[in-house]
mmCIF file as gemmi writes it, N, C-alpha and C atoms, coordinates in Angstrom:
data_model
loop_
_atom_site.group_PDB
_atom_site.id
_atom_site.type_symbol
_atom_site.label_atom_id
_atom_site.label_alt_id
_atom_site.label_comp_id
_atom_site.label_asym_id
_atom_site.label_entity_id
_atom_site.label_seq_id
_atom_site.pdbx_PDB_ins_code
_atom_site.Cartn_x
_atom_site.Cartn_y
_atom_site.Cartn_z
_atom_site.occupancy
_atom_site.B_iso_or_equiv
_atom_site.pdbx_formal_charge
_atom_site.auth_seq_id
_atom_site.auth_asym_id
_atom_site.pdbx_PDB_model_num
ATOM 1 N N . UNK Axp A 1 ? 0.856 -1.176 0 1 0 ? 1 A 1
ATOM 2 C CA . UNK Axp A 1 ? 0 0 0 1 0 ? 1 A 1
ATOM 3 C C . UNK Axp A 1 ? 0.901 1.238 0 1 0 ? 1 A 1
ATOM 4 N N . UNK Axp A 2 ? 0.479 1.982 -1.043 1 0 ? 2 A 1
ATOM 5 C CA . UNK Axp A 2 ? 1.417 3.291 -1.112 1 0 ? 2 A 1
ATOM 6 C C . UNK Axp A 2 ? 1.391 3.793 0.443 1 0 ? 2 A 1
ATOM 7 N N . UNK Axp A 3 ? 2.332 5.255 0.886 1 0 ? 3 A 1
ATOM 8 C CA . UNK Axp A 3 ? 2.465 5.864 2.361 1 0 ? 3 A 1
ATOM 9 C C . UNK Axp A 3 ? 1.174 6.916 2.189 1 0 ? 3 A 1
ATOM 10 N N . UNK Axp A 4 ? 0.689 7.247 1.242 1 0 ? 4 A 1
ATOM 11 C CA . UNK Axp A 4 ? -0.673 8.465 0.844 1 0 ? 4 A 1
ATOM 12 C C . UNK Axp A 4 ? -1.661 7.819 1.309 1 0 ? 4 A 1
ATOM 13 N N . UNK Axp A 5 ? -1.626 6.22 0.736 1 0 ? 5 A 1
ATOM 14 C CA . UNK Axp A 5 ? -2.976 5.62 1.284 1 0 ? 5 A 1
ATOM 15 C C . UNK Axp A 5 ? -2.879 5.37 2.85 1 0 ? 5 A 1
ATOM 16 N N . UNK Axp A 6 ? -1.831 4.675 3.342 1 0 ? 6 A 1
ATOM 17 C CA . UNK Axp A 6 ? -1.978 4.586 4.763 1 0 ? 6 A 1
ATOM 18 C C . UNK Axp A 6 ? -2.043 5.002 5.375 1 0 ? 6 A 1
ATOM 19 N N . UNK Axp A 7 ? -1.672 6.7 4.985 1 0 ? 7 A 1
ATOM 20 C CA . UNK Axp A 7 ? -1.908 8.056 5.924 1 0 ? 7 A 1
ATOM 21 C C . UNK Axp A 7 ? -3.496 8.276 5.607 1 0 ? 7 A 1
ATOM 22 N N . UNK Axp A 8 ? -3.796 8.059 4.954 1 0 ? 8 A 1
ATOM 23 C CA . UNK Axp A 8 ? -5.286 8.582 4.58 1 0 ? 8 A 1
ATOM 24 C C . UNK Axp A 8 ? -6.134 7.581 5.642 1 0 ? 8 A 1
ATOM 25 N N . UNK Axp A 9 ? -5.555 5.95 5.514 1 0 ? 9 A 1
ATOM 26 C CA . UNK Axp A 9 ? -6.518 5.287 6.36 1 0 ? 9 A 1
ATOM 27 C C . UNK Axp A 9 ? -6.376 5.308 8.044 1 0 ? 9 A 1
ATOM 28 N N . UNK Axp A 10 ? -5.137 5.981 8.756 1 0 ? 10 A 1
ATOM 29 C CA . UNK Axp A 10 ? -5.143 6.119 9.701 1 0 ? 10 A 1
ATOM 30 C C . UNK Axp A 10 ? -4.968 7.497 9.79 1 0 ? 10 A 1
ATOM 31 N N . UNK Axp A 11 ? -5.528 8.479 9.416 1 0 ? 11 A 1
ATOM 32 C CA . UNK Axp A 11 ? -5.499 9.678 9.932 1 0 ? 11 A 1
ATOM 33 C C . UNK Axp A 11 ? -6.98 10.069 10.984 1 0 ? 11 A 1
ATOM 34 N N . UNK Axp A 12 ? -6.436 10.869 11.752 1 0 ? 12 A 1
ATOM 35 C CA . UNK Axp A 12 ? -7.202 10.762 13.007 1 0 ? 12 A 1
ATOM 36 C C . UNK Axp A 12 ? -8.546 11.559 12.595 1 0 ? 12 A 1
ATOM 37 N N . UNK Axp A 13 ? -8.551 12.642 11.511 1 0 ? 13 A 1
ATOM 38 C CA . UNK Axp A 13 ? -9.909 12.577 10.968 1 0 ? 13 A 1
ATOM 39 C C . UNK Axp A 13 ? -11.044 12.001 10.541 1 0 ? 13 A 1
ATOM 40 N N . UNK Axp A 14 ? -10.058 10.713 9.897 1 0 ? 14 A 1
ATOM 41 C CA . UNK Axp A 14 ? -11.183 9.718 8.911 1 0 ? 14 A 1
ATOM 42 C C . UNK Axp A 14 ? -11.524 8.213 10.061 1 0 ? 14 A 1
ATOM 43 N N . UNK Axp A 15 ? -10.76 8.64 11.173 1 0 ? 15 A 1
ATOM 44 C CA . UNK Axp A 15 ? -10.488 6.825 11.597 1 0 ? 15 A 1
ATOM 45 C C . UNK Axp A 15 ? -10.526 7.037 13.003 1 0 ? 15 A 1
ATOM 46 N N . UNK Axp A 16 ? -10.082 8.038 13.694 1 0 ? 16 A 1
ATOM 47 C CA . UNK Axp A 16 ? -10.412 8.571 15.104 1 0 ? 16 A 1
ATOM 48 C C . UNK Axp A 16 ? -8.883 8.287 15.532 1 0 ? 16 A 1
ATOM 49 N N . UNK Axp A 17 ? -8.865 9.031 16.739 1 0 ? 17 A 1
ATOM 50 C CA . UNK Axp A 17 ? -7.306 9.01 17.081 1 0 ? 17 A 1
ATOM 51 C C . UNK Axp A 17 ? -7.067 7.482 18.233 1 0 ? 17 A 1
ATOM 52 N N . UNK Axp A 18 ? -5.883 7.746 18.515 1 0 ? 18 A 1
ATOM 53 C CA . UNK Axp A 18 ? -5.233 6.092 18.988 1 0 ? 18 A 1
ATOM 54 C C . UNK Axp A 18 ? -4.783 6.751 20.517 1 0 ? 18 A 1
ATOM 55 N N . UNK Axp A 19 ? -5.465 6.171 21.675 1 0 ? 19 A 1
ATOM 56 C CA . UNK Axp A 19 ? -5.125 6.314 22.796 1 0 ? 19 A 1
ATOM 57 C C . UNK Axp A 19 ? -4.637 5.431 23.965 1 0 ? 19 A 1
ATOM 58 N N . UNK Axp A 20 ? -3.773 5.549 24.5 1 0 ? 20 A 1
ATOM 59 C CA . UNK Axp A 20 ? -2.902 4.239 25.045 1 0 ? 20 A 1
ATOM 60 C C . UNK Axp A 20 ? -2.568 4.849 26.614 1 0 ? 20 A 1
ATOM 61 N N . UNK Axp A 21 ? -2.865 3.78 27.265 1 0 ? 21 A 1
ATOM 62 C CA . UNK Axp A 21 ? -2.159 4.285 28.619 1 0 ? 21 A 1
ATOM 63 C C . UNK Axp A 21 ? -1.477 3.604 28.93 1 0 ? 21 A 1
ATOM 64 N N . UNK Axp A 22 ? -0.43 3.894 29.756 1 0 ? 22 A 1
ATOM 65 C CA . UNK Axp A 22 ? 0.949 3.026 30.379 1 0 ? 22 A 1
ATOM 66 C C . UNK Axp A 22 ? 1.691 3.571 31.656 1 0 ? 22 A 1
ATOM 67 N N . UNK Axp A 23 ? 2.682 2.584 32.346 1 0 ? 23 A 1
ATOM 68 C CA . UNK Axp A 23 ? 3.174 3.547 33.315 1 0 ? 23 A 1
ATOM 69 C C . UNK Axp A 23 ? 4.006 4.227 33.357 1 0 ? 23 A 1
ATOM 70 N N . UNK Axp A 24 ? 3.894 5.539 34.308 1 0 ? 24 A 1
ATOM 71 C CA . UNK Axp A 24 ? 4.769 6.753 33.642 1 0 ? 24 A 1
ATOM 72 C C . UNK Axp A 24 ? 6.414 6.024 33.176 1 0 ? 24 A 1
ATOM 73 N N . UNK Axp A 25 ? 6.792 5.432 33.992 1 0 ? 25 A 1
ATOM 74 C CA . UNK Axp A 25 ? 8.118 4.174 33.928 1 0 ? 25 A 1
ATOM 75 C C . UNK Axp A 25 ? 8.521 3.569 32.641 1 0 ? 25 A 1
ATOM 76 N N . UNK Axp A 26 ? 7.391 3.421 31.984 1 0 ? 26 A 1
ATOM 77 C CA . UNK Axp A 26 ? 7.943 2.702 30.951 1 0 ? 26 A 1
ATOM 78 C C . UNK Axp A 26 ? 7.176 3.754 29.301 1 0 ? 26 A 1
ATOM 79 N N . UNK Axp A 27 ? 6.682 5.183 29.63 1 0 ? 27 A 1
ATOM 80 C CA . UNK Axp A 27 ? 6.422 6.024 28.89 1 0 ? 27 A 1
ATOM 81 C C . UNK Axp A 27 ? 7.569 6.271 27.583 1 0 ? 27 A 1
ATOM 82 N N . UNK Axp A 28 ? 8.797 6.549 28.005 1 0 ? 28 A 1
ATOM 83 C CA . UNK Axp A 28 ? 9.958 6.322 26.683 1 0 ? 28 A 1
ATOM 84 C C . UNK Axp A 28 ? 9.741 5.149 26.336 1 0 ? 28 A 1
ATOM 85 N N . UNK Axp A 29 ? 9.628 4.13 26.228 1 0 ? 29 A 1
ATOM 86 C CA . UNK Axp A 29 ? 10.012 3.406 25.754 1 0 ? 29 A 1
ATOM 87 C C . UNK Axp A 29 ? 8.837 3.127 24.598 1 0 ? 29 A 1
ATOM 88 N N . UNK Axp A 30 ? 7.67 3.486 25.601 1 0 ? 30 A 1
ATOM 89 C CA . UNK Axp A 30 ? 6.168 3.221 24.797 1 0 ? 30 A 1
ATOM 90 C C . UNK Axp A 30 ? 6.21 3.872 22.962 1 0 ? 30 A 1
ATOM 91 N N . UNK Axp A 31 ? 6.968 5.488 23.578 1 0 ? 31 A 1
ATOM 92 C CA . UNK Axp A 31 ? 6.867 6.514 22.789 1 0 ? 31 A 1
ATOM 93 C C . UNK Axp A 31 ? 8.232 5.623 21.637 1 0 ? 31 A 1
ATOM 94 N N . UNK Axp A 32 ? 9.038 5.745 22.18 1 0 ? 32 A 1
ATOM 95 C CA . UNK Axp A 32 ? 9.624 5.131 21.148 1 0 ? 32 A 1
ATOM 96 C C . UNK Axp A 32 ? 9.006 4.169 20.364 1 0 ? 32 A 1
ATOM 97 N N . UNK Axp A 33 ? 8.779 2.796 20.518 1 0 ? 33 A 1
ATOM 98 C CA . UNK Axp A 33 ? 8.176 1.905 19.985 1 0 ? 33 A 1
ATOM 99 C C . UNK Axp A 33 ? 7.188 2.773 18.622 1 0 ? 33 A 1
ATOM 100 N N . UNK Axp A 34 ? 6.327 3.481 19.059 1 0 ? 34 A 1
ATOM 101 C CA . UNK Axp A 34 ? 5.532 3.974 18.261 1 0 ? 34 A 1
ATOM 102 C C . UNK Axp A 34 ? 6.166 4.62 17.019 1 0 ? 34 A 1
ATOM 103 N N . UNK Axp A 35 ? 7.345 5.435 17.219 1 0 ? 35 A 1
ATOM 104 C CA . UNK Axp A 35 ? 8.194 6.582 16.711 1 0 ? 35 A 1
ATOM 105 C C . UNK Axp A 35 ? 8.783 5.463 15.167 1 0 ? 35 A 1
ATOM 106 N N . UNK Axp A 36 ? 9.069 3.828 15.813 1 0 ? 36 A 1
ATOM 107 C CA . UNK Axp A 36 ? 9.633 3.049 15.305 1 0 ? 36 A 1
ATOM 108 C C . UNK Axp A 36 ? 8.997 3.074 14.05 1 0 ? 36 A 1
ATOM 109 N N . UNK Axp A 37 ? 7.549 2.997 14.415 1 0 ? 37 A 1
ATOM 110 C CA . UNK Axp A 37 ? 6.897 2.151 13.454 1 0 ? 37 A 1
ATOM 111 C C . UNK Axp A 37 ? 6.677 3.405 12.512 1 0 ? 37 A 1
ATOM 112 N N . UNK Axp A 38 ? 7.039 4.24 12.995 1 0 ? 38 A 1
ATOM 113 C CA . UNK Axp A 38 ? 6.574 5.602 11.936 1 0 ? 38 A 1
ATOM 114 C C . UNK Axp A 38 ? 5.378 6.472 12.46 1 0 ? 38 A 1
ATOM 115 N N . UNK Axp A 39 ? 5.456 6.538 13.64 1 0 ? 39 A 1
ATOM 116 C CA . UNK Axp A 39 ? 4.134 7.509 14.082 1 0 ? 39 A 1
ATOM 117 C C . UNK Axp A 39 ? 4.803 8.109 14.704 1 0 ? 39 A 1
ATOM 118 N N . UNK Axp A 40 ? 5.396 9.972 13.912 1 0 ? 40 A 1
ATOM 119 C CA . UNK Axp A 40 ? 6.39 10.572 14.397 1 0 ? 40 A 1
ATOM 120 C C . UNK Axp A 40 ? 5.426 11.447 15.587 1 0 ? 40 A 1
ATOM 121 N N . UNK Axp A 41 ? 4.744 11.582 15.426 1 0 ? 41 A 1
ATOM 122 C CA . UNK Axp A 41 ? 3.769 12.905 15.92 1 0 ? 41 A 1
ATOM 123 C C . UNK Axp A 41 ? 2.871 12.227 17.327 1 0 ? 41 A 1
ATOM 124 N N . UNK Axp A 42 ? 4.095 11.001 18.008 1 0 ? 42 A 1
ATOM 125 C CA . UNK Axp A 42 ? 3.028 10.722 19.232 1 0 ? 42 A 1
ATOM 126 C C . UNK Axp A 42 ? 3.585 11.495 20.12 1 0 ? 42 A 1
ATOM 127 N N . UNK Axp A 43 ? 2.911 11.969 21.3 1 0 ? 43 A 1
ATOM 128 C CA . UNK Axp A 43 ? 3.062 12.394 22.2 1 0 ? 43 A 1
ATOM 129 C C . UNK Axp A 43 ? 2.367 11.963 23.357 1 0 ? 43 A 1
ATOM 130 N N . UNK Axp A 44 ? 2.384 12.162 24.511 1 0 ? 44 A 1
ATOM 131 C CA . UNK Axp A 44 ? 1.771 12.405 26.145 1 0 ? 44 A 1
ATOM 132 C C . UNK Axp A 44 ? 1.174 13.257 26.024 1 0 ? 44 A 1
ATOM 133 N N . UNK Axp A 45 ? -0.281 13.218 26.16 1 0 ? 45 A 1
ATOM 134 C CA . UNK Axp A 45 ? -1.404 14.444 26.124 1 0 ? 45 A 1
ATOM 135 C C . UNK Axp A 45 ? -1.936 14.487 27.768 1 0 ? 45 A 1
ATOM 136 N N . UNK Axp A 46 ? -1.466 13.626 28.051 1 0 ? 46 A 1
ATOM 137 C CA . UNK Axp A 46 ? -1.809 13.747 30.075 1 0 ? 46 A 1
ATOM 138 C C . UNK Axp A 46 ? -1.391 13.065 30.721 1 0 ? 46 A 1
ATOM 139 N N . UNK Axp A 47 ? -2.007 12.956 31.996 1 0 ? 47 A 1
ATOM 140 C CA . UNK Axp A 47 ? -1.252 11.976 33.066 1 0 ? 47 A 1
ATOM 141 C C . UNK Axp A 47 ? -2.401 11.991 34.592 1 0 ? 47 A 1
ATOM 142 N N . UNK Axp A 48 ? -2.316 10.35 35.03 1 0 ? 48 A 1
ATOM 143 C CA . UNK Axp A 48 ? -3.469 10.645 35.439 1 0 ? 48 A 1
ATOM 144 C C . UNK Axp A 48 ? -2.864 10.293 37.105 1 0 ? 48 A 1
ATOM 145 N N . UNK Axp A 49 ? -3.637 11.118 38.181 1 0 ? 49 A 1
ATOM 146 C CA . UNK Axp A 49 ? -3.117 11.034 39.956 1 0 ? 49 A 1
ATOM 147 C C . UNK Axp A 49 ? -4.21 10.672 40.111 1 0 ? 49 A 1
ATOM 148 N N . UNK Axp A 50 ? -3.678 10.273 41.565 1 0 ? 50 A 1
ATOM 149 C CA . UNK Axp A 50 ? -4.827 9.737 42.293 1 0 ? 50 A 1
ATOM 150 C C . UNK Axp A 50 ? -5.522 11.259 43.259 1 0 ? 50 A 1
ATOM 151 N N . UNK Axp A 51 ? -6.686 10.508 43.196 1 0 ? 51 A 1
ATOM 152 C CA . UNK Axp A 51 ? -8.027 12.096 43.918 1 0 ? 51 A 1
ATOM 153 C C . UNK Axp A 51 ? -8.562 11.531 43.695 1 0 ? 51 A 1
ATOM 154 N N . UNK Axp A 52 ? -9.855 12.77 43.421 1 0 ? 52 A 1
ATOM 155 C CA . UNK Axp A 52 ? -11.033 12.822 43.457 1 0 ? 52 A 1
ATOM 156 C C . UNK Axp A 52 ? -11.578 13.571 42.413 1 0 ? 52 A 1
ATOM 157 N N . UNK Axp A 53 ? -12.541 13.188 40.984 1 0 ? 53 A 1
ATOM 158 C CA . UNK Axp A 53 ? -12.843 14.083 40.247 1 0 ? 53 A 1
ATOM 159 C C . UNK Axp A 53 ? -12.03 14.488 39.219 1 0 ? 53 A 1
ATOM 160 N N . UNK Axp A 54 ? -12.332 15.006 38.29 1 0 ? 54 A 1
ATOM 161 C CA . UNK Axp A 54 ? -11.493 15.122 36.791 1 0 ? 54 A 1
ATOM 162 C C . UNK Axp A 54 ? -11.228 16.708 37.204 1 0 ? 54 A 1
ATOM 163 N N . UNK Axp A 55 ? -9.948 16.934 36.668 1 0 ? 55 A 1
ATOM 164 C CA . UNK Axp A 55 ? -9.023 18.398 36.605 1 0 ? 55 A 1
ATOM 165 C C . UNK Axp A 55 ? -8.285 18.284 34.6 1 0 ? 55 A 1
ATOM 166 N N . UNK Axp A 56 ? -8.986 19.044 34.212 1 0 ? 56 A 1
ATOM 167 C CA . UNK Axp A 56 ? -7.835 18.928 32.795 1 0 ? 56 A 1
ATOM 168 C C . UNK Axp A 56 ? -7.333 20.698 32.681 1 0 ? 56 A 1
ATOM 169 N N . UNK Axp A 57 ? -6.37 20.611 32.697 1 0 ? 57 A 1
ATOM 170 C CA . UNK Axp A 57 ? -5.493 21.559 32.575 1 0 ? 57 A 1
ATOM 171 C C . UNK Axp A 57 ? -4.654 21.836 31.225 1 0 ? 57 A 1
């Protein structure tokens, strides 16, 4: 499959985005893995503590 089409079939417009949780501990490594496969644009969009109740900042 050409790289036009596979961007087209996983782009987070047409296909919804990809969300993963892990522990903060093993976060590089996660990110890497991903980076591997060619998903330059992952990042950490949060991080979750212990409480009470949702805070997004």
């Amino acid at each position: 499959m050409p790289e036009w089409q596979r961007a087209l079939l996983t782009d987070p417009q047409t296909s919804g985005g990809l969300l993963v949780a892990c522990s903060a501990d093993s976060e590089s490594e996660v990110l890497a893995e991903f980076r591997k496969h060619g998903f330059e644009s992952v990042c950490r969009i949060g991080r979750m503590v212990a409480g009470q109740g949702v805070s997004v900042v």
